[in-house]
Structure formats: C-alpha cells, structure tokens
N, C-alpha and C positions, 0 to 999 in steps of 0.2 A: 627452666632454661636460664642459662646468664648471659648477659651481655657484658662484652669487653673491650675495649678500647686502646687499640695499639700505635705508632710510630713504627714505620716499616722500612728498613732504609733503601733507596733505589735501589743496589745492587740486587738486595736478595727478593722485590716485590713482586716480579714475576714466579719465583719459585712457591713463593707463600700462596701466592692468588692460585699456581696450579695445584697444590696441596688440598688448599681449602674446595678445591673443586671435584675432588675424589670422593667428597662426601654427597648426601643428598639432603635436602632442602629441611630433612624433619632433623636431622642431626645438625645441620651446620645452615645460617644463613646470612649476608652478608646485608649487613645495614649501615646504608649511610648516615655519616654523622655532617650532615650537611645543616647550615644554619636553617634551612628551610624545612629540615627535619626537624630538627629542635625547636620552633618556633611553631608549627603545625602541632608536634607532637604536646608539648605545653597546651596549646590551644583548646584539643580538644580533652589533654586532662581536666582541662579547667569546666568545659561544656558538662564532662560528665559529672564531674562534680554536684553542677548547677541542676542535672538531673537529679542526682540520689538525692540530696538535700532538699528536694520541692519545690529549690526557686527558677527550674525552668518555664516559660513561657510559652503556651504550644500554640498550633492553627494547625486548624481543620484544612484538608486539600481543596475546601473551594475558595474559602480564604485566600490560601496562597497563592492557589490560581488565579482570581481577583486583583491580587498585589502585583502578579507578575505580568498580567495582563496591561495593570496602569502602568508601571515602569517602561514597557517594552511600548 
C-alpha cells in the first residue's frame, strides 16, 4: 500500500473527500498528517526499533502494577 500526500484546494475538497469515500477502508484510507501523527508515529518507530535491536527494557505486570500503584 502507498501513502500520498496531497494540497487539495478548497473549491474542489469536498468533491475529492466524496470520491475518496466511494471506496472502502481496505482500498483507500485517509490518514492524518497531523504533527501529532508525525510525532507519535516517529515515536513508536523508534520504540520498535529499541525492541528488534535488544535494547528495550521490559517489566513484569506486577512491576508495573507496583509503579503505578506508587505514582497514583
């Protein structure tokens, strides 16, 4: 699948948005390119990363339960 990146000018953004809508979700899906996508999205490339290469850190669920119990 590709992702693309358009500039849509107001006149024609409604026509395009009902176009894109004639399709379904496994053909066509609309993602934002919101800085918080970007930023999120980076994030967790980087976590995986940190996975496949070994250097992630892990805890056990009573661990975490433990951690979130003294925080809260």
């Amino acid at each position: 699948m590709y992702t693309i990146q358009l500039k849509i000018s107001d006149k024609v953004y409604d026509k395009f948005i009902w176009l894109l809508s004639k399709f379904n979700k496994e053909e066509i899906e609309i993602v934002s390119e919101s800085s918080d996508f970007t930023s999120t999205s980076n994030y967790l490339h980087n976590e995986l990363n940190e996975i496949e290469n070994g250097k992630a850190k892990f805890v056990s669920q009573h661990e975490f339960e433990n951690r979130l119990n003294g925080i809260i």
